[in-house]
KOLPA-718099 format. One line per 5 residues: their letters; for each residue x, y, z of C-alpha. Coordinates in steps of 0.001 Angstrom, whole numbers, m for minus. Layout:
# residues N
A	X,Y,Z | ...
END
This chain:
# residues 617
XXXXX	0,0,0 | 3106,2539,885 | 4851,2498,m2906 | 1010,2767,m4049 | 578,6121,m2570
XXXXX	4186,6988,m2984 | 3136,6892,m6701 | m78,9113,m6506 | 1730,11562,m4714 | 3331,11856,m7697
XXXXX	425,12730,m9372 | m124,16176,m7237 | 1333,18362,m9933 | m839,16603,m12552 | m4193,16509,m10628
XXXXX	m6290,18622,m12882 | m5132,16816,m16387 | m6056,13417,m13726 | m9297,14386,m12662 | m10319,15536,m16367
XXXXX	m9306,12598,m17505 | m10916,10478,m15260 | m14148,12327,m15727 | m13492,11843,m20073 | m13303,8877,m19371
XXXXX	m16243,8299,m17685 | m17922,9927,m20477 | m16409,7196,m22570 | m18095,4644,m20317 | m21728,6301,m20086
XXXXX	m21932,6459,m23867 | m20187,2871,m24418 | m23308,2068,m22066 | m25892,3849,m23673 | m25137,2414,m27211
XXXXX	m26537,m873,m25626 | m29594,612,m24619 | m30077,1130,m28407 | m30503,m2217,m29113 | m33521,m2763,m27461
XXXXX	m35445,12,m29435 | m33541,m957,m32496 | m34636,m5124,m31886 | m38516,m3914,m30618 | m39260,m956,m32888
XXXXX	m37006,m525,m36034 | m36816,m4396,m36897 | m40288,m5807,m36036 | m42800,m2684,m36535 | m46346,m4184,m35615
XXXXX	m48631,m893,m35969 | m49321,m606,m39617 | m52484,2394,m39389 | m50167,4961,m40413 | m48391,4951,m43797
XXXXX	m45120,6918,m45105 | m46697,9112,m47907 | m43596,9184,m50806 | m45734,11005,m53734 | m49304,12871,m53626
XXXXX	m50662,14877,m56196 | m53956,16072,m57232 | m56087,15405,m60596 | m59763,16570,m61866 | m60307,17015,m58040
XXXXX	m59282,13975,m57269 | m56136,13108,m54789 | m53784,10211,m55786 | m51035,8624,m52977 | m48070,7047,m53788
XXXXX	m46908,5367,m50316 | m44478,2040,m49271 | m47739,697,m47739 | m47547,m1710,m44539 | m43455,m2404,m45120
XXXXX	m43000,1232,m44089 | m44618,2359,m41452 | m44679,6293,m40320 | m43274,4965,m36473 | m40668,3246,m38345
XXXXX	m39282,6391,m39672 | m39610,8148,m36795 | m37819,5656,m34764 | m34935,4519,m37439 | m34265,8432,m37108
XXXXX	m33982,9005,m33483 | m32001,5367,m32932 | m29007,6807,m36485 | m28950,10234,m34499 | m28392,8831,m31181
XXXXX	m26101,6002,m32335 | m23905,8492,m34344 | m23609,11129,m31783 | m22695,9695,m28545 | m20112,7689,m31056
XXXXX	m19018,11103,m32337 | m18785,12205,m28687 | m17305,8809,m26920 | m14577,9309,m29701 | m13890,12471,m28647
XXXXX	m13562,12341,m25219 | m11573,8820,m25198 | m8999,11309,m27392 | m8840,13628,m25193 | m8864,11724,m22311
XXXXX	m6314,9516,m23415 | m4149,12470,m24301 | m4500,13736,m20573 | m3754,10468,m18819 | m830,9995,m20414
XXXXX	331,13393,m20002 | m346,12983,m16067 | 1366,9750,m16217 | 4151,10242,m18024 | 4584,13938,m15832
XXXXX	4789,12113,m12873 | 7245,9033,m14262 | 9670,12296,m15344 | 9352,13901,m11943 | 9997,9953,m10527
XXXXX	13076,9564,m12650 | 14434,12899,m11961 | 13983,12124,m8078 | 15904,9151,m8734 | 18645,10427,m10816
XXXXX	18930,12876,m7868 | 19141,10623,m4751 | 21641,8204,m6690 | 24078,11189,m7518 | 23643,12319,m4348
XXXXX	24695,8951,m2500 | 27494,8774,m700 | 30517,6272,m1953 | 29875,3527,25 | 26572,3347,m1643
XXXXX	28432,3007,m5126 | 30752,168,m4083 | 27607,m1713,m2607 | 25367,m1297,m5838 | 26937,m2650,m9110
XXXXX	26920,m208,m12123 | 23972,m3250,m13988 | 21862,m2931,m10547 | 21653,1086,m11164 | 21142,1552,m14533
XXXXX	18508,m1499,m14029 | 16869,499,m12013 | 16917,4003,m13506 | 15809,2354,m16809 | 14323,m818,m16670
XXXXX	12181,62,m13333 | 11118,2986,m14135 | 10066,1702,m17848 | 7608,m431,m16173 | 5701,2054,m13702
XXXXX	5810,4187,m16518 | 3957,2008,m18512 | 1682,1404,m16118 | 802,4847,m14959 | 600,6145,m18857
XXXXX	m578,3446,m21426 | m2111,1270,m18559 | m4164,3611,m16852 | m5728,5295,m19524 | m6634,2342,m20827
XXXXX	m7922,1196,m17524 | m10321,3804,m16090 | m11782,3731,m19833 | m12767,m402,m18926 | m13147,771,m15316
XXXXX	m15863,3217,m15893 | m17043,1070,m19148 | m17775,m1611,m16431 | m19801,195,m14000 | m22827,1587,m16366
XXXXX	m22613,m2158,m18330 | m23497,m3204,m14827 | m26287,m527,m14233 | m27354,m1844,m17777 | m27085,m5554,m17086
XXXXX	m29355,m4888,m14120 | m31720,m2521,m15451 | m32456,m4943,m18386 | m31641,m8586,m16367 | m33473,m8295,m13072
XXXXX	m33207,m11511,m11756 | m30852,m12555,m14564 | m28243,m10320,m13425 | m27806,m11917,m10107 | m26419,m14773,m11541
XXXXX	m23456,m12910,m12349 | m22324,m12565,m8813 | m21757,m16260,m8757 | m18885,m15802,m10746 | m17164,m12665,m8503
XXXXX	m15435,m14068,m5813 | m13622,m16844,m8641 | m12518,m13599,m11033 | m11223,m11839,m7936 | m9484,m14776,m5933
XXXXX	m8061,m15814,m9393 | m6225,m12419,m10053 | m4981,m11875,m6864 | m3317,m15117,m6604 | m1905,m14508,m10348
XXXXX	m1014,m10989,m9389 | 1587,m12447,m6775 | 3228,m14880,m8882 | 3639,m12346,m11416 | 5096,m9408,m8772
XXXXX	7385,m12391,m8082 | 8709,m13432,m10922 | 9024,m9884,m12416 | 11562,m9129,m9888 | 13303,m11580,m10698
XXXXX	13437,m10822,m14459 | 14656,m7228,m13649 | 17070,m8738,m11496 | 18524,m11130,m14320 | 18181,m7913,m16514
XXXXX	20302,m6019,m14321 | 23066,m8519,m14419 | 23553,m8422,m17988 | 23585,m4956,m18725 | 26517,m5062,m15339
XXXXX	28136,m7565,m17775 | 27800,m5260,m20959 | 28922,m2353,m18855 | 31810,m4335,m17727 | 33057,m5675,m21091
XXXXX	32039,m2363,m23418 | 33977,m192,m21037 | 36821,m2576,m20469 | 36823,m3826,m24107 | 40773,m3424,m24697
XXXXX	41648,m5425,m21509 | 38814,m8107,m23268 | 40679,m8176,m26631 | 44071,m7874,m25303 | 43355,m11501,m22817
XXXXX	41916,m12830,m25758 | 38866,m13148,m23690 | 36127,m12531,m26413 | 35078,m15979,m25932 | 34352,m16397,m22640
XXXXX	33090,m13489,m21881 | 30181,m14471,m24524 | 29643,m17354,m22550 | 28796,m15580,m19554 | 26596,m13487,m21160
XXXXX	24969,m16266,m22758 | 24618,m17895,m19392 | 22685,m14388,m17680 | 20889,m14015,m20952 | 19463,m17775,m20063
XXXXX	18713,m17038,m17406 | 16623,m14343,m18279 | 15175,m16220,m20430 | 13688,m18600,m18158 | 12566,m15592,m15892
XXXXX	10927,m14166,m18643 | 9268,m17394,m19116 | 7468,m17559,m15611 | 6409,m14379,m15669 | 4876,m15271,m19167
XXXXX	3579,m18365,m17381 | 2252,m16531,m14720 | 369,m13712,m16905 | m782,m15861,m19769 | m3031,m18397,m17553
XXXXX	m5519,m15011,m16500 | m7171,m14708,m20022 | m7757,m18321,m20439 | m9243,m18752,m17073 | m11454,m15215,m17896
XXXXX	m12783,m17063,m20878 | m13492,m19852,m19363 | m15454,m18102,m16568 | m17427,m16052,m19022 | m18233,m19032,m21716
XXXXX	m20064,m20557,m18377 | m21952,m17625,m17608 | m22999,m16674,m20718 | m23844,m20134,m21483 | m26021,m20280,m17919
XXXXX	m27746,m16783,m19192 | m28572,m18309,m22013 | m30431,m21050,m20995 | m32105,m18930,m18581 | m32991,m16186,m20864
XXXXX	m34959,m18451,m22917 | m37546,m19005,m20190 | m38002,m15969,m19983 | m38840,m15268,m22989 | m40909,m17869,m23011
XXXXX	m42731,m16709,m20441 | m43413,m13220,m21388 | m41117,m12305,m19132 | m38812,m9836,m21071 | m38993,m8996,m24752
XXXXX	m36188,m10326,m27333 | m34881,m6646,m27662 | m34197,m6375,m24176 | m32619,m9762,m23294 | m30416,m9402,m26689
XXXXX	m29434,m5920,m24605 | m28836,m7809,m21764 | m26728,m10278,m23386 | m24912,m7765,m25698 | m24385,m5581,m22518
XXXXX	m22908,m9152,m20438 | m20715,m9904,m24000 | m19286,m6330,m23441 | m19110,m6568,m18855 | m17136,m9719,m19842
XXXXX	m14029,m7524,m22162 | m13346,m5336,m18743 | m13699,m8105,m16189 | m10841,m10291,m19024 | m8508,m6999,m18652
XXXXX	m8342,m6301,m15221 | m6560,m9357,m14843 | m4142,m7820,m17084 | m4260,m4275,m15596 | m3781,m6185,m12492
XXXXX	m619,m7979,m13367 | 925,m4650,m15115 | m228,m3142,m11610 | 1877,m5217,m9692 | 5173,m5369,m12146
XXXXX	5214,m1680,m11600 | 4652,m1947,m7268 | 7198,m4494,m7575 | 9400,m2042,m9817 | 8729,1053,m7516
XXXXX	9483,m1067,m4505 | 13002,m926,m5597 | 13405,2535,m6954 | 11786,3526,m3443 | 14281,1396,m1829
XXXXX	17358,3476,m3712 | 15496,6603,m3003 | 15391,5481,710 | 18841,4267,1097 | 20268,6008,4341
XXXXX	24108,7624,3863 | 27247,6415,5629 | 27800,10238,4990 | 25563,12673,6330 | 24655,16512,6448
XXXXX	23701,17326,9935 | 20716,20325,10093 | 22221,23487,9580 | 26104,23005,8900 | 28740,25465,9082
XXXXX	29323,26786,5424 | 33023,27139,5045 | 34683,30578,3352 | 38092,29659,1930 | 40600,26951,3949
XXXXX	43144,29155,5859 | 44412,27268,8642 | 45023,23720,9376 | 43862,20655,8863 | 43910,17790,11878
XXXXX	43846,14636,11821 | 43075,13513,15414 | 43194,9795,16443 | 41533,9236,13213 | 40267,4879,12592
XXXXX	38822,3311,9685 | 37108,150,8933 | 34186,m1095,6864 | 32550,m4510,7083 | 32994,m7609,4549
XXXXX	32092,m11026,4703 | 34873,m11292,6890 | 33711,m9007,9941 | 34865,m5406,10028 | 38672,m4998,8628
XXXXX	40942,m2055,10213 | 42581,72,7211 | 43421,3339,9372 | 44857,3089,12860 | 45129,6015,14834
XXXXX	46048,8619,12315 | 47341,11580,14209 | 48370,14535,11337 | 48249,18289,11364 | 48873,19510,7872
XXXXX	49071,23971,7834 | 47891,26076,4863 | 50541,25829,1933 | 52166,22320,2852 | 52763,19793,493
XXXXX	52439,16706,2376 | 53275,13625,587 | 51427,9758,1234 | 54136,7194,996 | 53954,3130,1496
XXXXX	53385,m165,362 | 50195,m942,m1805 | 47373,m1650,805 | 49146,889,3585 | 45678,2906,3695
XXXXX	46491,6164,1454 | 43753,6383,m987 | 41403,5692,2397 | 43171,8442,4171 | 43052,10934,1270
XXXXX	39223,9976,622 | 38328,10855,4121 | 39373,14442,3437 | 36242,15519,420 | 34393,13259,3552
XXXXX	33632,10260,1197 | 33871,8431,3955 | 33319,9060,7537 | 36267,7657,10265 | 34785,5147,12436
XXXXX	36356,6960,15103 | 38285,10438,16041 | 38279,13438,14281 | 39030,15018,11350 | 39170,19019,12139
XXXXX	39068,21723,8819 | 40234,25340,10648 | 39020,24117,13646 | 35438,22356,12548 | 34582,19072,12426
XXXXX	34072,17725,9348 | 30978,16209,10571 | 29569,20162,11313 | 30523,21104,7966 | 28238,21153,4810
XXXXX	28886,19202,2116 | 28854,21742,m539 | 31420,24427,1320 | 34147,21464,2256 | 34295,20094,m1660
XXXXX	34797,23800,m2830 | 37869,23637,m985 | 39140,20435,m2487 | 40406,19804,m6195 | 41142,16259,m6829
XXXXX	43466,14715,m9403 | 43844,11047,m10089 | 45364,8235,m11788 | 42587,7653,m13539 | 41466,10729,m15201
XXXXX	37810,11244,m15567 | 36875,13001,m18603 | 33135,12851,m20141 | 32307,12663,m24033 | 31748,16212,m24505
XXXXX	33981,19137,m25796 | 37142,19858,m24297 | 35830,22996,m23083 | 33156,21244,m21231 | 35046,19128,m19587
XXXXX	38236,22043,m18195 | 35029,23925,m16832 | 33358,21274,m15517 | 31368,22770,m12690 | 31782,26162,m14108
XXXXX	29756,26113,m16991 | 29846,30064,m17519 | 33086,30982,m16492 | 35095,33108,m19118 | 36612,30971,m22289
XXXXX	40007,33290,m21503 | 39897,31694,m18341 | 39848,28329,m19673 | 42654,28997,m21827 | 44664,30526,m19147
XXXXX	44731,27276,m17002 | 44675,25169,m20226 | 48206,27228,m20769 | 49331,26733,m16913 | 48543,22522,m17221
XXXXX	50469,22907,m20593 | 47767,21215,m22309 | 46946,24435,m24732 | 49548,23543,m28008 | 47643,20148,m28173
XXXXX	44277,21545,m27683 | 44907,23912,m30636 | 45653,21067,m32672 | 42409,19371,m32511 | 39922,19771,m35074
XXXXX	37777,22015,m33514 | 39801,23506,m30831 | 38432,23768,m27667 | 35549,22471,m29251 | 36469,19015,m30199
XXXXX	34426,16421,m28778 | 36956,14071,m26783 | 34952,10951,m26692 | 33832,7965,m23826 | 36258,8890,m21598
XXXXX	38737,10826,m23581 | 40015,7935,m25441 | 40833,9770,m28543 | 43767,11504,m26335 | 46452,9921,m24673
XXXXX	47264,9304,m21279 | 49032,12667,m20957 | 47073,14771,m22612 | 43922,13142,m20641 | 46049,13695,m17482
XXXXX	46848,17437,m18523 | 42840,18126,m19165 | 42243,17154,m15432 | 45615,19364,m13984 | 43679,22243,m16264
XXXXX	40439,21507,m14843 | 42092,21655,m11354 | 43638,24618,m11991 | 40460,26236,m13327 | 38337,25231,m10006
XXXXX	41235,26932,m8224 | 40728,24997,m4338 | 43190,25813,m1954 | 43467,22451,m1099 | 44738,19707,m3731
XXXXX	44676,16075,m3464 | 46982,14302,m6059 | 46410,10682,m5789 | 49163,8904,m8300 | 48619,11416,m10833
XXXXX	51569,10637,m12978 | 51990,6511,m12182 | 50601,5640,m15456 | 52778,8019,m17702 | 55858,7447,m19855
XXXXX	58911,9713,m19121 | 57900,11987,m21234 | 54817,12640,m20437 | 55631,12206,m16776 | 57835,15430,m17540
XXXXX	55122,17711,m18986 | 52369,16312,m16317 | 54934,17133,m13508 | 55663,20975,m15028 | 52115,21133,m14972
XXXXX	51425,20100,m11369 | 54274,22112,m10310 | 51901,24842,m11597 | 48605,23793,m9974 | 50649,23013,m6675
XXXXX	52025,26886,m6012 | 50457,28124,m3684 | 48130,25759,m2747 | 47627,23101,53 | 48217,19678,m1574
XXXXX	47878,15814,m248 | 50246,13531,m2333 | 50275,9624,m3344 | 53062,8817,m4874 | 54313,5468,m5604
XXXXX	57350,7211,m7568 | 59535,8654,m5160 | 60820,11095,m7324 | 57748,12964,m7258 | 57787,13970,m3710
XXXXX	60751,15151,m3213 | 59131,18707,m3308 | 57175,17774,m449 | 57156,19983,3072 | 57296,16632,4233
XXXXX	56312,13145,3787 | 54391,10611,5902 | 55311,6683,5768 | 52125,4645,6020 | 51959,768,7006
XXXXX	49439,m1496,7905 | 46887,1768,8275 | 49332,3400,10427 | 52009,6119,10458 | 55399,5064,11559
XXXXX	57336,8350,10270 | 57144,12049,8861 | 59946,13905,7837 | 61608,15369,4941 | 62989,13078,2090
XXXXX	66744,13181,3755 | 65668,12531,7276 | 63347,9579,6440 | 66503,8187,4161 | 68271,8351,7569
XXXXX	65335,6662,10260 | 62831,5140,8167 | 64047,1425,7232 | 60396,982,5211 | 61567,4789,3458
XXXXX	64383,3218,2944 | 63753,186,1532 | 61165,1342,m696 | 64285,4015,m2040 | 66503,1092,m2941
XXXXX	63892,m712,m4723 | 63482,2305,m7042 | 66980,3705,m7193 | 69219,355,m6970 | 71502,1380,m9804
XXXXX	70759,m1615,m12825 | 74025,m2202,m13536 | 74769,m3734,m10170 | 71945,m5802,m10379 | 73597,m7201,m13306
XXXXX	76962,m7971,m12013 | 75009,m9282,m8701 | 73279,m11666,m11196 | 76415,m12720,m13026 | 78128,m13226,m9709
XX	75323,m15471,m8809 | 75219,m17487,m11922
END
């Protein structure tokens, strides 16, 4: 019942094209109805006329004083006329006007449904970019997009195509009934016999089908995570030679929906059947007691053929609400889970009015700080009593073995994460008291992997800023020493980069995001490997270019490369989530054995490594 009105409240902003289309479509109902009552005039006085005293004159004329008529005689009578004319007029005008109105109301069902499914999918689009990261590492890429599309798809059919054509049948139902008992009487009792079988029947189909079409949109969800997966990552599949398999898997989840598809087709396809079943009995039972009374005097032939025209047409609504039934309860079982992403509670947090930040000037603390998050497992410890105070205009450098906890430590600065326990302190406020919006205006992030979008390279450098200044853009293009290639492009700064930039290579892709950096202009910069994938080269131009987005500025470093921190105010040796030294480069060269270590595995000179091996061998 709670996703049910979940879903009309998303009909508020649509409630007057609703109720007018409800009410059109009770029009189309009314007049569906009254076309029945037609027949019986049409059966009792157009096609067996019994009063033949009055005559349909064609021709008269006078001649000599004497009259002369020209008439049809006792075929025609004058009644007949009369009646054949007000049966065409009222036949072709409530048709004229059901048409109408089923247009129109139609046209404003859909545009209330289809409304609300925008305002739905907007909500939804919202809430999922507004998760925090935790939510994105629980929630496969397939599972989202699932959801966004596939979900959605189906409560959008229902609340547009389906319920138009619904209240049409709904209200089409209610004056056949009026008209089955206005013209059955005791007939239309019968009838009931049949009620609690039609509604018992559908209910129990409606759960098998709200069953099984979760699990179809669960199968479906796992192969567009598979297509996601392989289109994205479609070098690393050609390079392993792993074309072949990875068809096979697909094959297998495309099976496998398959079969779901199948039950839910099972599931839907036995409600007609059984509907016709159910009405060929009644109708056959109406029959054979509609004869008697005939028989009997009872009721005319004109109005039991209304009756049984009118139970014909009760019989097409009661066959589709089974099927508006089952489309009902795909879409409650589809809204169930876009309610349940809407309604996902954060790891991360704004508390009610946070303090909105001006510009970082200070410090930032790091005090007693622990991390952990939970896996099948039990709860693993990454951070350990981090204890840090970096000052404004430090370059602080992240140093350690892969798995040390530096990414973690780095991503609980934007607050992507919140510590398990301690503090984390930005000029003196917790991060916790801090709103969301004011911290990540402080923070420009660049990483190994460089995020660019399929748009122009404009776009993407003033991502964020969509109206700053072009001269702007080219100013930081020209400080990330990215603006001789951009020139070069076929459009400029308009060139569209493509899916992730892959036109460019891995320096010019990494120079975009230094520009972009430099555009947003933080005073706090988080590099996190930024030049580990580069040749020498490039590492060259990249490291110019951070040199440039780095002045001035407050900046967190990963570096696996030693020789990329040697700028650094100072440098922190993580292991095992904790930090067993800071110092400059020289001191930790002098008391850090893991600085130390990690020195000689980058700088042992190759040419003793060769005479060691000789020596060896």
């Amino acid at each position: 019942m709670k996703p049910l009105l979940r879903l009309l409240a998303y009909v508020r902003p649509y409630t007057l094209q609703a109720l007018a289309s409800v009410v059109l479509m009770a029009g189309v109902g009314l007049l569906d109805a009254f076309r029945i009552l037609l027949i019986k005039p049409i059966f009792d006085k157009v096609l067996q006329p019994s009063d033949t005293s009055n005559h349909i004159v064609l021709l008269h004329f006078s001649l000599h004083g004497h009259r002369f008529y020209l008439t049809l005689g006792e075929l025609v009578p004058a009644h007949f006329h009369n009646a054949w004319t007000m049966v065409a007029f009222a036949l072709v005008a409530s048709t004229v006007i059901k048409s109408l109105c089923d247009y129109v109301g139609t046209y404003l069902s859909n545009f209330a449904g289809y409304g609300m499914i925008t305002d739905m999918r907007n909500d939804l689009y919202e809430s999922i970019l507004r998760r925090s990261v935790s939510f994105f590492q629980k929630h496969s890429t397939g599972t989202i997009l699932s959801t966004l599309i596939n979900d959605v798809e189906r409560v959008q059919f229902a609340m547009s195509s389906v319920m138009s054509d619904f209240l049409q049948q709904f209200f089409t139902f209610l004056f056949l009934i009026a008209v089955v008992i206005l013209y059955g009487g005791e007939l239309a009792w019968v009838l009931l016999l049949f009620v609690p079988v039609v509604i018992s029947s559908a209910k129990r189909i409606g759960r098998s089908v709200r069953t099984t079409t979760r699990t179809g949109q669960d199968q479906l969800a796992e192969i567009q995570n598979i297509l996601h997966e392989t289109v994205t990552g479609n070098r690393i599949v050609k390079a392993f030679n792993m074309e072949r398999w990875e068809m096979v898997r697909f094959r297998g989840a495309a099976r496998r929906l398959f079969r779901a598809n199948l039950r839910s087709v099972s599931a839907q396809a036995i409600s007609s059947p059984l509907m016709d079943a159910i009405g060929a009995v009644a109708i056959a039972l109406l029959l054979l007691l509609g004869r008697g009374r005939i028989q009997q005097n009872a009721m005319t032939e004109g109005v039991f053929i209304a009756f049984i025209v009118a139970v014909f047409k009760l019989y097409d609504p009661v066959r589709k609400f089974a099927l508006f039934y089952n489309s009902f309860q795909q879409a409650f079982g589809a809204s169930s889970s876009i309610f349940d992403f809407m309604d996902a509670v954060d790891d991360v947090a704004e508390k009610p009015h946070p303090v909105h930040l001006k510009s970082f000037h200070d410090t930032f603390r790091f005090n007693h700080v622990c991390f952990s998050y939970k896996d099948d497992e039990g709860r693993k410890q990454v951070l350990e009593n981090i204890d840090l105070t970096v000052h404004q205009g430090e370059v602080v450098a992240l140093v350690g073995p892969s798995g040390a906890g530096k990414t973690t430590l780095v991503n609980l600065i934007p607050r992507f994460f919140d510590p398990t326990a301690g503090q984390i302190m930005i000029d003196g406020h917790d991060l916790r008291e801090v709103s969301l919006h004011s911290l990540r205006t402080q923070i420009a992030k660049v990483t190994q992997e460089t995020i660019l979008f399929n748009d122009t390279v404009r776009n993407n450098i003033a991502y964020g800023q969509p109206d700053v200044p072009r001269q702007r853009i080219v100013e930081a293009a020209k400080a990330a020493l990215a603006h001789d290639f951009i020139e070069q492009m076929p459009d400029g700064y308009d060139t569209v980069i493509g899916e992730k930039g892959f036109r460019m290579s891995g320096g010019e892709r990494q120079r975009l995001a230094i520009a972009r950096a430099l555009l947003k202009d933080a005073p706090i910069l988080i590099l996190d490997e930024a030049t580990s994938a580069l040749d020498a080269q490039s590492e060259s131009l990249v490291q110019t270019a951070l040199g440039n987005l780095m002045w001035n500025r407050t900046v967190f470093v990963i570096a696996h490369r030693l020789s990329t921190v040697r700028r650094a105010t100072r440098i922190c040796v993580l292991e095992e989530g904790r930090i067993t030294a800071i110092g400059t480069y020289e001191e930790l060269l002098k008391n850090s054995p893991t600085f130390q270590h990690l020195h000689q595995l980058q700088f042992f000179d190759i040419s003793e490594a060769a005479v060691a091996a000789r020596s060896r061998g």
